[in-house]
C-alpha positions as CSV (number, residue, x, y, z in Angstrom):
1,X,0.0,0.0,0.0
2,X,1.1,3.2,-1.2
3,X,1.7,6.0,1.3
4,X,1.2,9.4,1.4
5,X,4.4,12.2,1.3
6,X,2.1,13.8,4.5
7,X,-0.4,12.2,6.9
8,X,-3.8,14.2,7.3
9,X,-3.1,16.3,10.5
10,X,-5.6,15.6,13.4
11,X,-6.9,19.2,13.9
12,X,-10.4,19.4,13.8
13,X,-13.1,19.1,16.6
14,X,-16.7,19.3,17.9
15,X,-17.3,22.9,16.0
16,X,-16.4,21.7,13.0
17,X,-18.3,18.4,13.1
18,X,-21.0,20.7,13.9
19,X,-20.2,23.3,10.9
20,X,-19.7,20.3,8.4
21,X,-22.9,18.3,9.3
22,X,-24.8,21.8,8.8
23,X,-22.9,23.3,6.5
24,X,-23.0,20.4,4.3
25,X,-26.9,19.3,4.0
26,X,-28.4,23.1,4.4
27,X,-28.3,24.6,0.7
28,X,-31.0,25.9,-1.4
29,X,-33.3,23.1,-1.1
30,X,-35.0,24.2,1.8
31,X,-35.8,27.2,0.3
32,X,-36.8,26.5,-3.4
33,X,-38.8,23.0,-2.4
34,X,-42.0,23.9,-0.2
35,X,-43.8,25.2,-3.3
36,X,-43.8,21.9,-5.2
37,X,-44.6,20.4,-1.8
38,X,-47.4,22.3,-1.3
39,X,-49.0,21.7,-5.1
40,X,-48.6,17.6,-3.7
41,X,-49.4,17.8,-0.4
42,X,-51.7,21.3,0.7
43,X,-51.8,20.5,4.2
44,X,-50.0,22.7,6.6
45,X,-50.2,19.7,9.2
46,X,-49.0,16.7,6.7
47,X,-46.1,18.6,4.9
48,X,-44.5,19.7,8.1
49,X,-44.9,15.9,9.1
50,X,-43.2,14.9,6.3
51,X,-40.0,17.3,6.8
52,X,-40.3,15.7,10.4
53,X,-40.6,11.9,9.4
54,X,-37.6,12.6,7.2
55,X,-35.2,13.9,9.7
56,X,-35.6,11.3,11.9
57,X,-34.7,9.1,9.4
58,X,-31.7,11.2,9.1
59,X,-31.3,11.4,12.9
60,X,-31.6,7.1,13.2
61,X,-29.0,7.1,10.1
62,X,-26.5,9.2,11.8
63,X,-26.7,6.6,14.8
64,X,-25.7,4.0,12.2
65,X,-22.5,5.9,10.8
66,X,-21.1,7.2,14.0
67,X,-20.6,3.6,15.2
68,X,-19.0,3.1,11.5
69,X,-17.2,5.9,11.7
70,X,-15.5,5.6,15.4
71,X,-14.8,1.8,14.7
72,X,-13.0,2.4,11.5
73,X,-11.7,6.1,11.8
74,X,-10.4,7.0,8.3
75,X,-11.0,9.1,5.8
76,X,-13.4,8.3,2.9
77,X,-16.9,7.7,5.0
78,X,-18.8,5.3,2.4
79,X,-16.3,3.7,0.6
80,X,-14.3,2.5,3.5
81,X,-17.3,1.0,5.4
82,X,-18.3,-0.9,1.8
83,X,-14.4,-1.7,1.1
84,X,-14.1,-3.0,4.8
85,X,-17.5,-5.2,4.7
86,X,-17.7,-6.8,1.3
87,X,-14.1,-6.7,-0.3
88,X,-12.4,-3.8,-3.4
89,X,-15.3,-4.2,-6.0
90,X,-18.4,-2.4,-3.8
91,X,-15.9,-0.4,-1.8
92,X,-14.7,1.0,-5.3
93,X,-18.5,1.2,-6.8
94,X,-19.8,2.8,-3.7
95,X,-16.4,5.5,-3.9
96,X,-16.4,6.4,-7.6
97,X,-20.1,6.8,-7.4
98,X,-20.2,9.2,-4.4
99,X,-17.5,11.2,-5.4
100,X,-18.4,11.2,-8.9
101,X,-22.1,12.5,-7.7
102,X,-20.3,15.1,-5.4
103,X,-18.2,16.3,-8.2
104,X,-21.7,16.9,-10.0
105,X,-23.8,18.3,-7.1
106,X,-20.4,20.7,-6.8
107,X,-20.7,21.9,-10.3
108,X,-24.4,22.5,-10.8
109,X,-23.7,24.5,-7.2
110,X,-21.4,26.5,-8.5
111,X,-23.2,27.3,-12.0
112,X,-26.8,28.3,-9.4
113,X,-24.3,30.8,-7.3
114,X,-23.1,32.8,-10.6
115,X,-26.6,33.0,-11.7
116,X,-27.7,34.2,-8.4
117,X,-25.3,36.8,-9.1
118,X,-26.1,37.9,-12.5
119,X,-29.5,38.7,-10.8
120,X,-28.2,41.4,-8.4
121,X,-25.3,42.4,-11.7
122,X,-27.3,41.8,-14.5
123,X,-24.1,42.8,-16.6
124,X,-22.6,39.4,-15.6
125,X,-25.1,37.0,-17.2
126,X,-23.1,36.5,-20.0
127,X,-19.6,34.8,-18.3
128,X,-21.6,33.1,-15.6
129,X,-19.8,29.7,-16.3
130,X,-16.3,32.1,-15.6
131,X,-18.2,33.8,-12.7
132,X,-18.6,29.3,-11.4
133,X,-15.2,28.5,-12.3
134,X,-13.6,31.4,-10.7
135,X,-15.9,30.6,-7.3
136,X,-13.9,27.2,-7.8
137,X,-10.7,28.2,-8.2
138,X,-11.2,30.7,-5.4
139,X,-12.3,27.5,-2.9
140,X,-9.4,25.4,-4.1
141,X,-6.8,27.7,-3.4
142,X,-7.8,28.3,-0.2
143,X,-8.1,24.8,0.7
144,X,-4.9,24.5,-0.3
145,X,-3.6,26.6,2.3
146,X,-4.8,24.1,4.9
147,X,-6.9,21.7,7.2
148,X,-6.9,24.1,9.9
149,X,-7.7,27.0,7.3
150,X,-10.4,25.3,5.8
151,X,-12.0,24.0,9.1
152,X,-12.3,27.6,10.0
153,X,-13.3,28.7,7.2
154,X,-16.8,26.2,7.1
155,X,-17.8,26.8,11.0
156,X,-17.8,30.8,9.3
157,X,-19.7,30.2,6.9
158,X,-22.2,27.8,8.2
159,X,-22.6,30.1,11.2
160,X,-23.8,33.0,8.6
161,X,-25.9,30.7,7.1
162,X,-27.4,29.7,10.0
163,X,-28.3,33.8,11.3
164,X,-29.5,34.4,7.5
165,X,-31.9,32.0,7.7
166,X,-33.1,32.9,11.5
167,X,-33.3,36.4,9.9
168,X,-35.4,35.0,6.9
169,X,-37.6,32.9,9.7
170,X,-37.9,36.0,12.4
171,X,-39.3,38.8,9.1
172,X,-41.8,36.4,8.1
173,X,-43.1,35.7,11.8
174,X,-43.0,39.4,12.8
175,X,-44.3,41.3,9.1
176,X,-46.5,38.2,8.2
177,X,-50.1,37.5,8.8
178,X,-51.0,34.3,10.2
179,X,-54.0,32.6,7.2
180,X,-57.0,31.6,9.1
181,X,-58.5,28.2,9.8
182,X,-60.8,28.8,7.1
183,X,-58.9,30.1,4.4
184,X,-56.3,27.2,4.8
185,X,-59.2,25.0,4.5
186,X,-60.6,26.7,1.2
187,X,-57.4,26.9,-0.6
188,X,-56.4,23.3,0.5
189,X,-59.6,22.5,-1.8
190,X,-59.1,24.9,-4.4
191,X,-55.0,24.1,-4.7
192,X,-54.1,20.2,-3.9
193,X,-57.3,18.6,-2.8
194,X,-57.1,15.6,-1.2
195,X,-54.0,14.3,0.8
196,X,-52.8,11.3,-2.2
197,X,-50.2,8.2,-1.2
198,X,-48.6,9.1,-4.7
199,X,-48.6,12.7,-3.7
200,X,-46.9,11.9,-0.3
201,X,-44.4,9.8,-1.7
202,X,-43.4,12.3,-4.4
203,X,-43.6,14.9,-1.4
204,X,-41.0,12.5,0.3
205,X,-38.6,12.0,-2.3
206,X,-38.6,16.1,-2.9
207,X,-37.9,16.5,1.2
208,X,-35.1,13.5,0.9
209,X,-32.9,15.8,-1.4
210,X,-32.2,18.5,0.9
211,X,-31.4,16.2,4.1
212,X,-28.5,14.9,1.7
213,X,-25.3,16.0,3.8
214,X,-26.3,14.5,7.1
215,X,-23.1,12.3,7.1
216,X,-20.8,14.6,6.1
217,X,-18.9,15.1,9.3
218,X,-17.8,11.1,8.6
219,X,-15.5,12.0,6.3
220,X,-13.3,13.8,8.7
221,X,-13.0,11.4,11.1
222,X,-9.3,10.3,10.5
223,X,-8.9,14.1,11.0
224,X,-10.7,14.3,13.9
225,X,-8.6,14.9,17.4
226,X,-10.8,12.8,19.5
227,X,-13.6,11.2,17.4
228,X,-15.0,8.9,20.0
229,X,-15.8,11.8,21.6
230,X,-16.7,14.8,19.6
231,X,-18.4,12.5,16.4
232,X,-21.2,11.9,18.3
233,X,-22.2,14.8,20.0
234,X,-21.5,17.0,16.6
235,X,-22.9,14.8,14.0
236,X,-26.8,14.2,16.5
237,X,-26.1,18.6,17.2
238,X,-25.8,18.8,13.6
239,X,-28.9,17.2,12.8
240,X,-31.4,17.9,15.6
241,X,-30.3,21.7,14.1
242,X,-31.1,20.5,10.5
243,X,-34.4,19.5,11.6
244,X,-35.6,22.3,13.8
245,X,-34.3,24.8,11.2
246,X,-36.0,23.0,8.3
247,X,-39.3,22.6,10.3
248,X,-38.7,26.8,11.5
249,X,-38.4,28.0,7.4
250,X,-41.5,25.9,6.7
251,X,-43.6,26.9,9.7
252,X,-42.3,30.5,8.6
253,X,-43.5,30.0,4.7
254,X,-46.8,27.9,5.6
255,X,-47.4,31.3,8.4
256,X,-46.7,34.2,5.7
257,X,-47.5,32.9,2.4
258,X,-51.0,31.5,1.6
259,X,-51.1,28.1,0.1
260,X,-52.7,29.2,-3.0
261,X,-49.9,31.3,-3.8
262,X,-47.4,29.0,-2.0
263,X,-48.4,26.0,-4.2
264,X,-47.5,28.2,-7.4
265,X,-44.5,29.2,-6.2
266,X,-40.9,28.2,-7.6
267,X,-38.7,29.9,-5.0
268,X,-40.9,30.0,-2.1
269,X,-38.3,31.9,0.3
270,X,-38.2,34.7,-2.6
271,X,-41.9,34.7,-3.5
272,X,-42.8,35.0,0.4
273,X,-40.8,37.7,1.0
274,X,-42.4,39.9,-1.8
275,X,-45.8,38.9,-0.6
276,X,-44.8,40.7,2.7
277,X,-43.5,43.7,1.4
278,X,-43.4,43.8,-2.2
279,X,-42.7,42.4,-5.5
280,X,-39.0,44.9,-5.4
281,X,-38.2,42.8,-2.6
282,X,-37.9,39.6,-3.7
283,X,-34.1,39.8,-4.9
284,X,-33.3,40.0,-0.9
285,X,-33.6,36.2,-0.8
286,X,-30.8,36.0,-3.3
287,X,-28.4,36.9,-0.5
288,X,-29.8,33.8,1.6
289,X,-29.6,31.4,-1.4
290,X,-25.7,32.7,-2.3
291,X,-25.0,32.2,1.6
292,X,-26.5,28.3,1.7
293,X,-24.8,27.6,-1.6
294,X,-21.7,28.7,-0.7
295,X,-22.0,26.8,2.5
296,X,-22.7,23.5,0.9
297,X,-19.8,24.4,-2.0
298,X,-17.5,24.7,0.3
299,X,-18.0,21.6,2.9
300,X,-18.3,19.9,-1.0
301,X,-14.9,20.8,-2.2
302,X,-13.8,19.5,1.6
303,X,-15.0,16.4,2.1
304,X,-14.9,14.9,-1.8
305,X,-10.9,14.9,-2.2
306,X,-11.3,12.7,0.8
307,X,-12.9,9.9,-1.1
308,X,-10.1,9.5,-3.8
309,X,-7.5,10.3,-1.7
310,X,-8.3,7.2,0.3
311,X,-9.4,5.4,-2.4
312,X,-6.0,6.3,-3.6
313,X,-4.4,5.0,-0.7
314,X,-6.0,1.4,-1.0
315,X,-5.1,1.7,-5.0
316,X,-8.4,1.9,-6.2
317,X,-7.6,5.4,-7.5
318,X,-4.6,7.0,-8.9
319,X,-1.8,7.2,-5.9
320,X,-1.3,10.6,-7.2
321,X,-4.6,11.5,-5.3
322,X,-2.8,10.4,-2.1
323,X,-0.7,13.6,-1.9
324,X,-1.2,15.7,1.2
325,X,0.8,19.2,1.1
326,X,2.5,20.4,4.5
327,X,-1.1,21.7,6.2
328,X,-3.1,18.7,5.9
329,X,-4.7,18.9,2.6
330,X,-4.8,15.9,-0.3
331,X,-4.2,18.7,-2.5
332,X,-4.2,16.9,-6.0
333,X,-7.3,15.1,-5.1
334,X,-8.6,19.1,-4.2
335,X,-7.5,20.2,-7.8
336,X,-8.6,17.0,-9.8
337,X,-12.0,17.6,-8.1
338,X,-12.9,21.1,-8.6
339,X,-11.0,20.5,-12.4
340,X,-13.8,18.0,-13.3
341,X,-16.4,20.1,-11.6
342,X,-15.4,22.8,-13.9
343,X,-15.6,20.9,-16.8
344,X,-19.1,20.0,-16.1
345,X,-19.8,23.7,-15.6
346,X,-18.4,24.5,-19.4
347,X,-20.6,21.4,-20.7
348,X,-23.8,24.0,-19.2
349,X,-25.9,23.9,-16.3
350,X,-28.8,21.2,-17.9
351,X,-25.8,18.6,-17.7
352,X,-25.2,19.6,-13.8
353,X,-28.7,19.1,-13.8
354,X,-29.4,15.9,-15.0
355,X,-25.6,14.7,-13.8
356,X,-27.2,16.0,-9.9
357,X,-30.0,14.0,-10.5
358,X,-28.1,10.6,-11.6
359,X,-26.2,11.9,-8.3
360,X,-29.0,11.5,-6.0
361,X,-29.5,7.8,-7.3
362,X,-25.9,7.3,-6.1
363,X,-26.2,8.8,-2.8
364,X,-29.0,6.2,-1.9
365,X,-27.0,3.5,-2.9
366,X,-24.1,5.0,-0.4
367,X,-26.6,5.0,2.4
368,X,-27.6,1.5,1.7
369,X,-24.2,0.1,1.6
370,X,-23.2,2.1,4.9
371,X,-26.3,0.0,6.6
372,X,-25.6,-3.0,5.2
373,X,-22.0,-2.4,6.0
374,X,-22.9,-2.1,9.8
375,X,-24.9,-5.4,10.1
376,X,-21.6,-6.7,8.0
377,X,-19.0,-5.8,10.5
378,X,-20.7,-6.9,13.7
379,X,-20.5,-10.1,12.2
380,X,-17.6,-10.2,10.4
381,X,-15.3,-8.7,13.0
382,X,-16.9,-8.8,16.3
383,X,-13.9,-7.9,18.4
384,X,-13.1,-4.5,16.7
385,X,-12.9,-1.7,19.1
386,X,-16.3,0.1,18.8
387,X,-16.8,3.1,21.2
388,X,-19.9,3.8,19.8
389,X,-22.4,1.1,19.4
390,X,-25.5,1.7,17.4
391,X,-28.8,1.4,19.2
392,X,-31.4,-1.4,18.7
393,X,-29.1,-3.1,16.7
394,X,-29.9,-5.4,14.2
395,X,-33.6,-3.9,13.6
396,X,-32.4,-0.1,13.2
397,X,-30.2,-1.3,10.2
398,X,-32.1,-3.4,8.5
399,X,-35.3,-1.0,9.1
400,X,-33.2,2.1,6.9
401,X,-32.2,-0.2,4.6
402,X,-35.7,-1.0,4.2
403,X,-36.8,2.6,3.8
404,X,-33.6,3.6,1.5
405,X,-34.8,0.2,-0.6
406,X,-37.9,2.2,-1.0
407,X,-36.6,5.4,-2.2
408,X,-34.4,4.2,-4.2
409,X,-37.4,2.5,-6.1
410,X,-39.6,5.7,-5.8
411,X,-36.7,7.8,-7.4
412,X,-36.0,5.2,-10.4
413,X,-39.8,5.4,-10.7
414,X,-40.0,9.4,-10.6
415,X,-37.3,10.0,-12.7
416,X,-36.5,6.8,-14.9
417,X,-34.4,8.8,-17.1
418,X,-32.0,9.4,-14.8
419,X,-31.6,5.9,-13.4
420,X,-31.5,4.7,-16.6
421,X,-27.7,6.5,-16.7
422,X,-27.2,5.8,-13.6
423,X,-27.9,1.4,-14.0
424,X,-25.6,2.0,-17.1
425,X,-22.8,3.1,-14.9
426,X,-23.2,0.2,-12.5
427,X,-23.0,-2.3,-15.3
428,X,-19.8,-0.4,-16.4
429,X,-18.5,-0.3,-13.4
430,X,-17.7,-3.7,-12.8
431,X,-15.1,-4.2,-16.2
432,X,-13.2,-0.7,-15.4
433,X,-12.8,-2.5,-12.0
434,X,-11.4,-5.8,-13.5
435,X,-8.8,-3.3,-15.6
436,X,-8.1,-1.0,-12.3
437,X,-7.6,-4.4,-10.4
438,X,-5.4,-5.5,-12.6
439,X,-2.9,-2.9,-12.9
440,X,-3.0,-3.0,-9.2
441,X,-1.8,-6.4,-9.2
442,X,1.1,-5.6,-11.8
């Protein structure tokens, strides 16, 4: 096995666990999706439910990684669970997909936070896909200057994130107007109708999207100082935030806007703050939407190097991707992943797009794999050293992988398209393995 010129430094802690769990599953989701939820759905009542049901599924899924995570402290999160559990080929499916669905999700990110600002400068719409690649270049050079650097830089960010959108939930409780029981009622049967399974599910799938992230602080771990003891308490603070802020921003939309309106509405965050004071105000959310995509950019271009690198490291990947500078970072695993997410950028946004959406598809797959993985190792090695032991073990496990199953299903149903690429890729997958495995043998 190949080593690295550096070892990742051991700097960060409980804030940035906190900052990267955030940070890296808060974007613009939150505030773009409650209008299509509402055309679906219509009930106050259900559709904060559903946000609800969704985070505790997040919540019971972060007690499955943190035992992962402590009992097998390196870098890489997914991949080195599926590595460890069932051998090189679904270890190196499960990596290439993620980061490959990061590098993506990273792109189309950066290509939404140029076009946000060609709506405050209209005068830039015309190099937006310089405007993205510049915001990439800008990230990577400052990751390069370090761990430590970086780790500051994500608790910032995710901290202004965090008092933007309080701001965002505090105007629309103070300057809105609370809808009565009765027009609720009327507009429920005017807009969506009936509460529908299909519309529930579709709800669902919509609300599973923006709790992608939850894991995030996982692939740290190996830089962690003490993760048997911060993991835990940052990556359940992390999400028990995620959820009360998602369930504040809906309570605030479902409070100020009206559900007619709301159930129309493409950027609900924008359109509710013109309903309070004007259509001229509406460009104000912009700020909140740059803010949350820069947030998630930047805990991206963190925590995706990390995949290859130790992918890398088991030669899976190019050992290249194993070279950490002085300050901690994998810096040509940095570079070769902002360099393909800028490629994507100059392909155009609809390939992001549909490349995000082939992502999500991916992401599932990781999460089912990290289950399965867990019911794996207590099993296959019983005696490893596990500070953290996940609770109501083997039903929890088996219960997510259950629900992930579902999804999984649901989204290949929704959007067959997609998965269509996405299957394609996993039947590739497995003879670019046989050639990687071979020159790994040579």
């Amino acid at each position: 096995m190949s080593q690295p010129n550096n070892p990742l430094l051991k700097l960060l802690g409980l804030g940035f666990g906190i900052a990267i769990t955030v940070g890296g599953t808060i974007g613009t989701g939150i505030l773009r999706k409650p209008g299509l939820i509402a055309s679906m759905i219509g009930d106050p009542l259900v559709i904060l439910s559903l946000w609800l049901a969704v985070g505790i599924y997040a919540l019971l899924g972060v007690l499955c990684v943190i035992e992962l995570a402590v009992s097998m402290p390196q870098a890489g999160a997914w991949y080195v669970y599926a590595r460890r559990a069932f051998g090189n080929y679904i270890g190196f499916v499960t990596g290439i997909t993620s980061w490959l669905g990061t590098v993506a999700a990273l792109g189309f990110g950066a290509y939404t936070f140029s076009e946000y600002i060609g709506l405050i400068i209209p005068d830039t719409e015309p190099i937006v896909q310089i405007i993205a690649i510049g915001l990439l270049a800008l990230l990577t050079s400052f990751h390069l200057l370090g761990t430590k650097i970086s780790g500051r830089s994500q608790e910032f960010i995710t901290v202004t994130n965090g008092i933007s959108l309080l701001i965002f939930v505090i105007i629309c409780f103070v300057f809105g107007k609370a809808p009565s029981i009765e027009s609720v009622q009327q507009t429920m049967e005017a807009t969506a109708g009936p509460v529908t399974l299909l519309g529930i599910i579709a709800a669902l799938q919509a609300i599973f999207y923006t709790y992608d992230g939850w894991h995030t602080a996982s692939y740290f771990t190996e830089e962690n100082a003490d993760p048997a003891k911060t993991l835990p308490k940052s990556m359940i603070t992390g999400i028990i935030l995620i959820i009360t802020m998602y369930l504040l921003i809906n309570g605030a939309i479902l409070y100020a806007l009206p559900m007619d309106v709301l159930s129309q509405s493409k950027l609900a965050a924008a359109d509710t703050i013109s309903y309070i004071f004007g259509s001229g105000y509406g460009k104000v959310i912009t700020i909140f939407l740059m803010i949350s995509i820069l947030s998630i950019t930047n805990a991206q271009i963190l925590f995706a190097p990390r995949v290859i690198y130790s992918m890398g490291r088991d030669r899976l990947f190019f050992k290249q991707s194993t070279l950490v500078n002085s300050k901690g970072t994998p810096y040509l695993a940095t570079i070769v992943t902002a360099g393909l997410s800028g490629a994507l950028i100059l392909s155009g946004k609809d390939t992001c797009g549909i490349l995000s959406d082939i992502a999500t598809f991916f992401f599932v797959m990781s999460y089912i794999a990290g289950f399965a993985a867990l019911i794996r190792m207590r099993y296959k090695e019983p005696d490893l050293l596990r500070p953290f032991k996940t609770p109501w073990f083997p039903v929890l496990p088996y219960f997510l992988i259950i629900v992930s199953c579902l999804f999984l299903f649901g989204a290949i149903y929704g959007d067959l398209n997609s998965s269509k690429y996405a299957l394609i890729f996993l039947v590739v997958s497995y003879p670019l393995f046989l050639i990687i495995n071979k020159v790994r043998q040579s």
